[in-house]
KOLMARTI-474322 format. One record per residue (C-alpha): residue number from 1; x, y, z. Coordinates in Angstrom, 1 decimal, always signed. Example, Ala and Ser with C-alpha at 12.3 -4.5 7.8 and 13.67 -1.06 7.14 Angstrom:
pt num:1 | east:+12.3 | north:-4.5 | up:+7.8 $
pt num:2 | east:+13.7 | north:-1.1 | up:+7.1 $
This chain:
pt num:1 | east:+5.2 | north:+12.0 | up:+0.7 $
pt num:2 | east:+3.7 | north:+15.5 | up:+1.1 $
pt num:3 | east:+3.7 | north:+15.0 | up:+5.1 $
pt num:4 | east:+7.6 | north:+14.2 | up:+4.4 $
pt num:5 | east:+8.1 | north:+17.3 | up:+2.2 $
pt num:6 | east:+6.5 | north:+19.9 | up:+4.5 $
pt num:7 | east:+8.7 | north:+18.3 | up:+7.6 $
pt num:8 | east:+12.3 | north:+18.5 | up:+5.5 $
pt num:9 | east:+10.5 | north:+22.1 | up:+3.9 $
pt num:10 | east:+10.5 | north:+20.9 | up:+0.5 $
pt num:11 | east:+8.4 | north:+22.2 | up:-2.1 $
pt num:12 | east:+7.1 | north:+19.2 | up:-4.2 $
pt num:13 | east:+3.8 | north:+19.5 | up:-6.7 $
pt num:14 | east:+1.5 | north:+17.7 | up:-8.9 $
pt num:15 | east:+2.2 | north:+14.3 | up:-6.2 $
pt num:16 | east:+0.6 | north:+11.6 | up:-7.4 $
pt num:17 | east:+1.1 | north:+8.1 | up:-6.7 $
pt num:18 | east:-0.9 | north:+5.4 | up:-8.6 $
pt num:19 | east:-0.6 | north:+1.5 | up:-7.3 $
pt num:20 | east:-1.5 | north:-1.2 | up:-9.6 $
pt num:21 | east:-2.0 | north:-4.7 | up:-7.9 $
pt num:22 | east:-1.8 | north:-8.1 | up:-9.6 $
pt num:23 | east:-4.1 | north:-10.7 | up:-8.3 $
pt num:24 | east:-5.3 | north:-14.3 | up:-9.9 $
pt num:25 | east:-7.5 | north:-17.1 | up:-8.7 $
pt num:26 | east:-7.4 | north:-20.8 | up:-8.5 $
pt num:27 | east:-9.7 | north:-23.5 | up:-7.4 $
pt num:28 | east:-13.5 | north:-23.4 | up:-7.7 $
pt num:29 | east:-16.5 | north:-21.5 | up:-5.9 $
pt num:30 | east:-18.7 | north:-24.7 | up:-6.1 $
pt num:31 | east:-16.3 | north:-27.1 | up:-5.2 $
pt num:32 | east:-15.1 | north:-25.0 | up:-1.9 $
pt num:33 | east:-11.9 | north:-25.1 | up:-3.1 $
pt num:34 | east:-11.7 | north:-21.6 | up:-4.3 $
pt num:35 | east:-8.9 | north:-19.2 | up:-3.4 $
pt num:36 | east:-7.7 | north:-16.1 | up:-4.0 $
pt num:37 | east:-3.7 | north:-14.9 | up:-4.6 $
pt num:38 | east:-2.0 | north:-11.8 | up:-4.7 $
pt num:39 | east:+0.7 | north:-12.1 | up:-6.9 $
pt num:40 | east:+2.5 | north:-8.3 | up:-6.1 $
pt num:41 | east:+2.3 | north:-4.9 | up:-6.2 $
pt num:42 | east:+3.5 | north:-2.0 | up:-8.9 $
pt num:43 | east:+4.2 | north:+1.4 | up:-7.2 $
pt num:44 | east:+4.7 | north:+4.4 | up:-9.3 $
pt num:45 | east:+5.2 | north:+7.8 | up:-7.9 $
pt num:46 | east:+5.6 | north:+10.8 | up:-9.9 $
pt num:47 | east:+5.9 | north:+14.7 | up:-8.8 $
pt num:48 | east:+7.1 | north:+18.3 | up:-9.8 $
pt num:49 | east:+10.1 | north:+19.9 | up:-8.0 $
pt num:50 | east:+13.0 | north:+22.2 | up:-8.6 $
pt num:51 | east:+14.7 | north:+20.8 | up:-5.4 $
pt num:52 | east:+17.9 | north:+19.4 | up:-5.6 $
pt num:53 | east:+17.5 | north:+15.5 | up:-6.7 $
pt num:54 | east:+19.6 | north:+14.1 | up:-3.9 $
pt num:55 | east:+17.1 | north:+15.9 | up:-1.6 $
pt num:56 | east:+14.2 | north:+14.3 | up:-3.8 $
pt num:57 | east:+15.8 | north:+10.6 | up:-3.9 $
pt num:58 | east:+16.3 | north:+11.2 | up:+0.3 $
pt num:59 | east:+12.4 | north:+12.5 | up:+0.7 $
pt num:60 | east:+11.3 | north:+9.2 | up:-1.5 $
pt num:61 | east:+13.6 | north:+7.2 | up:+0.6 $
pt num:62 | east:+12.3 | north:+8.4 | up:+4.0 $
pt num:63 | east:+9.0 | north:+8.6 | up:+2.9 $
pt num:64 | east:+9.0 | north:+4.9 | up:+1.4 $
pt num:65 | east:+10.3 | north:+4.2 | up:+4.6 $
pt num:66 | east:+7.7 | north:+5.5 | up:+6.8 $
pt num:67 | east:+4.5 | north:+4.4 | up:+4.7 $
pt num:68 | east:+2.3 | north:+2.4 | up:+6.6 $
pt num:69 | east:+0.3 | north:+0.7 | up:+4.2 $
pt num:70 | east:+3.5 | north:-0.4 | up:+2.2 $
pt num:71 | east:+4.9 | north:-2.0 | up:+5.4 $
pt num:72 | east:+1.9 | north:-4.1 | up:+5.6 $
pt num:73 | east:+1.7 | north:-5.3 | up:+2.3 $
pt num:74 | east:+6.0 | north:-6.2 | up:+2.1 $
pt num:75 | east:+5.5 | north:-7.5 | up:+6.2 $
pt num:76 | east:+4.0 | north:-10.2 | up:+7.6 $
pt num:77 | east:+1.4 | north:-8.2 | up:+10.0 $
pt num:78 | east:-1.3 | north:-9.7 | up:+11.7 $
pt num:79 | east:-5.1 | north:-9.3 | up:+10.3 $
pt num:80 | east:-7.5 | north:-10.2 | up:+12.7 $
pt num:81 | east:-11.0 | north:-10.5 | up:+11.4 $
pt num:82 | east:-14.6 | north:-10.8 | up:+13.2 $
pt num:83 | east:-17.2 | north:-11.9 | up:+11.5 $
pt num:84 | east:-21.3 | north:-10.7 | up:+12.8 $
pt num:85 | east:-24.2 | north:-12.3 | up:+11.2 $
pt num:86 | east:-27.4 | north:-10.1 | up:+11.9 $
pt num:87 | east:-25.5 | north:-8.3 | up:+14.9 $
pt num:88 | east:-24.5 | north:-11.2 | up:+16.3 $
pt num:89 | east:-21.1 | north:-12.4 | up:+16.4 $
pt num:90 | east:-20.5 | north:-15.5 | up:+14.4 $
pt num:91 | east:-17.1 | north:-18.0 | up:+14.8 $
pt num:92 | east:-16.2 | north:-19.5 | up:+11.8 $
């Protein structure tokens, strides 16, 4: 948001942004049937400005808008993962 702000020169403070995620499990560890489930995300983003709001609600729109990290989590993107045992690599 703050990279946002500085670009559009908007004077924001006290940004803070606090993400709360909701997960649960089903299945068991012993039986190998285990597995874990992300049921969603809360965002909540709070700050301090005397900017206009329409400029605020267009910086959290844009900013929303560019954030990596909540692509991923709403997309489907890719995860590739290698696994090394000991240095080695190791193929599931």
């Amino acid at each position: 948001m703050s990279q946002v702000a500085t670009k559009k020169r908007l004077v924001i403070r006290n940004e803070k942004v606090n993400v709360t995620g909701h997960f649960h499990e089903l299945g068991s560890v012993l039986r190998g049937d285990a597995e874990g489930f992300c049921d969603g995300f809360e965002v909540t983003i709070s700050l301090d400005s005397d900017e206009d709001p329409k400029e605020i609600r267009e910086l959290i729109r844009l900013a929303r808008q560019m954030c990596f990290t909540e692509k991923a989590l709403a997309g489907s993107t890719p995860v590739q993962v290698n696994h090394y045992i000991n240095g080695q690599n190791f193929e599931i």
